[in-house]
C-alpha positions, -999 to +999 in steps of 0.1 A: +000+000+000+014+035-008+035+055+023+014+080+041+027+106+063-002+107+087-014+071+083-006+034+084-023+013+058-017-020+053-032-051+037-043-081+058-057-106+035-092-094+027-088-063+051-069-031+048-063-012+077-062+020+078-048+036+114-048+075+118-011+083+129-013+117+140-003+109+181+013+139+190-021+160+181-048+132+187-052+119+151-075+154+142-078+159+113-058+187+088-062+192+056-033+169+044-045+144+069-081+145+054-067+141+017-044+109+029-079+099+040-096+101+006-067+087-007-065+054+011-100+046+010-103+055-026-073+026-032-087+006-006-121+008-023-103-002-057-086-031-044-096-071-037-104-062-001-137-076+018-137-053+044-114-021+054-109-011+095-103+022+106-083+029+139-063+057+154-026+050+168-020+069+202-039+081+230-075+089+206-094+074+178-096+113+164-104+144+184-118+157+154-105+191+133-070+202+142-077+238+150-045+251+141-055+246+105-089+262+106-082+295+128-065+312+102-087+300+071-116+328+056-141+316+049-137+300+016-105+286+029-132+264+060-159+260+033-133+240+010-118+222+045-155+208+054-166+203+016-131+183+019-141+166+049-178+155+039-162+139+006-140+116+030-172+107+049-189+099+016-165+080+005-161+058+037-199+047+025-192+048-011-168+023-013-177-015-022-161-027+010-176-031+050-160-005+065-152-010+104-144+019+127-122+001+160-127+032+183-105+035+214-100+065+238-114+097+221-138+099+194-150+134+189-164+159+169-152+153+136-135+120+148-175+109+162-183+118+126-160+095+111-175+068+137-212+076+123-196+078+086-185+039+090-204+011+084-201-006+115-180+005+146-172-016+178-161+009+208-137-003+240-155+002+277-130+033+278-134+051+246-160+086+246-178+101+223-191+140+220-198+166+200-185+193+219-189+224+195-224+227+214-202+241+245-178+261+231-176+284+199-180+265+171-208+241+168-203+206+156-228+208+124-213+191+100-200+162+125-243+160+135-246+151+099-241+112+101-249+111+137-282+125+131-290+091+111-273+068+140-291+078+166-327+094+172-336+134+171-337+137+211-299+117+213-287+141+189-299+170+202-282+162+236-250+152+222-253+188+198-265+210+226-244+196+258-214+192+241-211+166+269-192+132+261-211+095+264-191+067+271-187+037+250-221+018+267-242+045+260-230+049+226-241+014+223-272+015+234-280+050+215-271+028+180-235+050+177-218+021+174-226-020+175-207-032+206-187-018+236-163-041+246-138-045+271-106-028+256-089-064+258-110-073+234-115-047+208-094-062+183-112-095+186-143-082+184-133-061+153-123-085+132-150-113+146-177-086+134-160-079+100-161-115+096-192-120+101-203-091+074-178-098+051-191-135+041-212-143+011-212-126-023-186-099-026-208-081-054-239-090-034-225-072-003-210-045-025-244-036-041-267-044-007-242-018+013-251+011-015-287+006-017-290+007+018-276+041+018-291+052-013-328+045+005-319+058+041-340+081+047-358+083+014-393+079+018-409+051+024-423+045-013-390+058-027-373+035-005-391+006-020-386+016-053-351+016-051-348-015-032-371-036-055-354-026-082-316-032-068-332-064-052-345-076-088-317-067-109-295-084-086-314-118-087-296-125-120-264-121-102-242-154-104-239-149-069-275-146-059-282-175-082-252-195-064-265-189-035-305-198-045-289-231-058-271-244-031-305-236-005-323-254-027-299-282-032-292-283+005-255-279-001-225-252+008-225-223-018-193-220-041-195-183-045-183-168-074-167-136-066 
């Protein structure tokens, strides 16, 4: 995988790992750490990869944008940073692969927004999660974007207005993220989880992950247009006809992608 100044990326198999390495400022996020981002997930996304994991090194997941490249930005300069940043969270759910966020220590304001932007996202017992623009001078709008559709209007509106941090139980139980774990065991967890989403089709998984954001949120009629659609298009798939065959022959599927 190609050398990165603020990140490690490596290929495990079927998983690339892509791990923040900004320590010294808590993984946030600059504009050359933001393009790395696109970068990596935009190879990631073009490679034979099943799934992709996204970790921070150091003593936070991300505390979200590094300051010290927004204060002196006009405003043109911060509308390009954030148009920046929104095209690295569209990505995350653009590309084919399960995308898993392994979130230790400190995930927030941009950093929770990366959280929301993956697919999946399994905390440890210790990590915290806030938007904290809501107490200070800059509120976190952009970062409430993907939250908004994790959790419901009333969490959001306390994580926006407070500022306050949840721990990693809470963020379970609001829908932030799938699992808090003990921190022991995040990296088991992690890749048990990708596992488990990563079997079956490739295509079919590919496909099923970008209809199920192209309908979010959609009403409910659009939603099933879409969906019916995708769904009967895809039934000619060799994969969904693989996998048709084998229930009906009471066999293991070969799949062939």
């Amino acid at each position: 995988m190609s050398d990165y100044e603020h990140l490690l990326v490596k290929q495990d198999g079927d998983t690339v790992r892509i791990t923040m390495n900004r320590p010294q400022r808590r993984n946030s996020l600059t504009e050359e750490h933001l393009r790395e981002l696109l970068d990596a997930f935009e190879a990631a996304g073009r490679s034979d990869a099943t799934g992709i994991v996204l970790a921070g090194a150091g003593k936070a997941f991300s505390s979200g944008h590094d300051f010290g490249d927004v204060a002196d930005r006009d405003l043109a300069g911060v509308r390009d940073l954030l148009r920046l940043c929104t095209t690295v969270m569209r990505t995350v759910e653009e590309v084919p692969q399960v995308v898993i966020a392994r979130v230790h220590a400190t995930a927030w304001a941009a950093g929770c927004q990366l959280v929301a932007s993956c697919d999946l996202a399994v905390a440890a017992e210790s990590a915290t999660f806030a938007l904290p623009g809501g107490k200070g001078g800059w509120f976190c709008h952009t970062p409430a974007v993907p939250v908004a559709r994790n959790v419901g209007r009333k969490r959001l509106m306390e994580l926006a207005l407070t500022g306050d941090a949840i721990d990693a139980a809470t963020a379970a139980d609001w829908g932030l993220v799938n699992y808090a774990v003990p921190d022991d065991e995040l990296d088991a967890r992690v890749d048990e989880l990708l596992a488990r989403a990563t079997r079956g089709s490739r295509l079919s998984k590919a496909v099923g992950k970008q209809t199920l954001y192209a309908q979010l949120d959609r009403p409910e009629a659009d939603a099933y247009a879409i969906a019916t659609e995708v769904m009967a298009s895809m039934s000619q798939s060799d994969g969904a006809r693989e996998g048709m065959a084998a229930f009906i022959g009471k066999r293991a599927p070969e799949w062939p992608d």
